[in-house]
C-alpha positions as CSV (number, residue, x, y, z in Angstrom):
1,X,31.0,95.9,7.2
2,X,29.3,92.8,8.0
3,X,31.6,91.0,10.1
4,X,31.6,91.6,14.5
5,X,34.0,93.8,15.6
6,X,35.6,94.0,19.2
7,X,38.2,96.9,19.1
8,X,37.2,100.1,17.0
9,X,40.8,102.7,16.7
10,X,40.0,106.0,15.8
11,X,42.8,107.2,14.3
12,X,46.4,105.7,12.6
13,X,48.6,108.0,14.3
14,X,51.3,106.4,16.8
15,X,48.9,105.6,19.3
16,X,46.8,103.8,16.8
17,X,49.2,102.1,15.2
18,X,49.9,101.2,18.7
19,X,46.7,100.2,19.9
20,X,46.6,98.0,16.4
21,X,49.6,96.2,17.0
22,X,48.9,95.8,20.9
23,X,45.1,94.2,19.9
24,X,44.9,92.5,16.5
25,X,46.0,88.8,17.8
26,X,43.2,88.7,20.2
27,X,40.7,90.5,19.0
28,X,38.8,91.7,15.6
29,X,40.2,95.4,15.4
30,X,39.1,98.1,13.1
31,X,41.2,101.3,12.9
32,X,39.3,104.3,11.0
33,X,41.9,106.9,9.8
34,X,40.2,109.8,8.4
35,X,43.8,110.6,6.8
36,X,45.3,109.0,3.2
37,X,48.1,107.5,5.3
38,X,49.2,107.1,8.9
39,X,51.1,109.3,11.0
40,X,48.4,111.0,12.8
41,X,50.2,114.6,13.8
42,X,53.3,114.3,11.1
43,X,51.4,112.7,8.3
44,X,48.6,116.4,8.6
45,X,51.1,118.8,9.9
46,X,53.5,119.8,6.8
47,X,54.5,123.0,7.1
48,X,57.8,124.3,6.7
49,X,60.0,123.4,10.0
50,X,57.9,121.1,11.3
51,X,59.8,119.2,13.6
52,X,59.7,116.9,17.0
53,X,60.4,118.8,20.4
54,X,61.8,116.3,22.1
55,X,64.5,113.4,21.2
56,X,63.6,111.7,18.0
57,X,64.1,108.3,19.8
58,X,61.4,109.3,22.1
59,X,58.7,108.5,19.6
60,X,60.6,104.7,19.2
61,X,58.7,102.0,19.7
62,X,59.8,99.7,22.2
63,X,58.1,96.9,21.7
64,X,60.1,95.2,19.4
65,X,64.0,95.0,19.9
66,X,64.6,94.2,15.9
67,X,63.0,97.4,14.8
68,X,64.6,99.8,18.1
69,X,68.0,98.1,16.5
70,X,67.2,98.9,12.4
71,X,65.9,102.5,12.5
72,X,67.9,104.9,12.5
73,X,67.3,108.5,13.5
74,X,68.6,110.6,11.0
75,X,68.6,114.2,14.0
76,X,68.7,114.4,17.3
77,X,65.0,116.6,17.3
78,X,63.8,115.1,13.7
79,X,61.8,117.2,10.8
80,X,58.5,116.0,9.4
81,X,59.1,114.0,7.0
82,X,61.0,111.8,9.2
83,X,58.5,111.2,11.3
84,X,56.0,110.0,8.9
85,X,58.5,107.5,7.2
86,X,58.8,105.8,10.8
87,X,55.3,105.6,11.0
88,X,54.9,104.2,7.6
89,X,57.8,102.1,8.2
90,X,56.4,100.5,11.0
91,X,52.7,99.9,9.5
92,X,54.6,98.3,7.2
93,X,55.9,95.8,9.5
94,X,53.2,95.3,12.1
95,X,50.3,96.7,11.2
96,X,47.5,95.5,8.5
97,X,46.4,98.6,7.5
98,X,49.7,100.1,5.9
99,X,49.2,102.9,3.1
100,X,49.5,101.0,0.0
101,X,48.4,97.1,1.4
102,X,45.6,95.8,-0.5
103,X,43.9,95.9,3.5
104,X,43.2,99.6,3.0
105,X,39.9,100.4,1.5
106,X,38.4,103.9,1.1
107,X,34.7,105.1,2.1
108,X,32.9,107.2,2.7
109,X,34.6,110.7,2.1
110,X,37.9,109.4,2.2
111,X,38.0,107.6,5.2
112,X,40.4,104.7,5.3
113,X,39.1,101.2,6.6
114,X,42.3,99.7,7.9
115,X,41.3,95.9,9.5
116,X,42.9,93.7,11.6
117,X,41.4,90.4,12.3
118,X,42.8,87.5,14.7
């Protein structure tokens, strides 16, 4: 990487993606995500049953009106799956390094190189 960097995010789970969204205007942000997408916890964890332990709106973002208006929840205490479509729903919309953008690169073992530059 040749270009300075002010902000490196280890990590594209939901605080990640948070920290992403929160810092990219200001600041050159790098976000290294050892992972093939984002998610953090519900793009790794798989198993059978996984599922949230507390209300499924809880892991909303609220920092956008527009998106806490469009998603919708599809349980009360949401499986897996669910999870990680909200997270790649909203990489999608705010964040630069969503699974499939041509902003991901791959190095190094796998790792994903997601960028964000102001």
């Amino acid at each position: 990487m040749t270009e300075n960097v002010d902000i490196v995010i280890i990590g594209a789970g939901f605080s990640g993606l948070y920290a992403v969204h929160k810092f990219h205007e200001k600041y050159n942000v790098v976000c290294f995500e050892a992972g093939d997408g984002v998610g953090g916890t519900w793009y790794w964890n798989r198993y059978p049953g996984a599922r949230v332990d507390i209300e499924s709106v809880e892991y909303s973002y609220g920092f956008d009106e527009e998106l806490q208006q469009e998603w919708k929840w599809p349980e009360y205490f949401s499986a897996q799956p669910d999870l990680e479509r909200y997270a790649n729903h909203v990489a999608g919309l705010f964040v630069a390094c969503a699974v499939g953008h041509s902003t991901i690169n791959q190095f190094q073992n796998c790792i994903a190189l997601c960028e964000s530059s102001h």
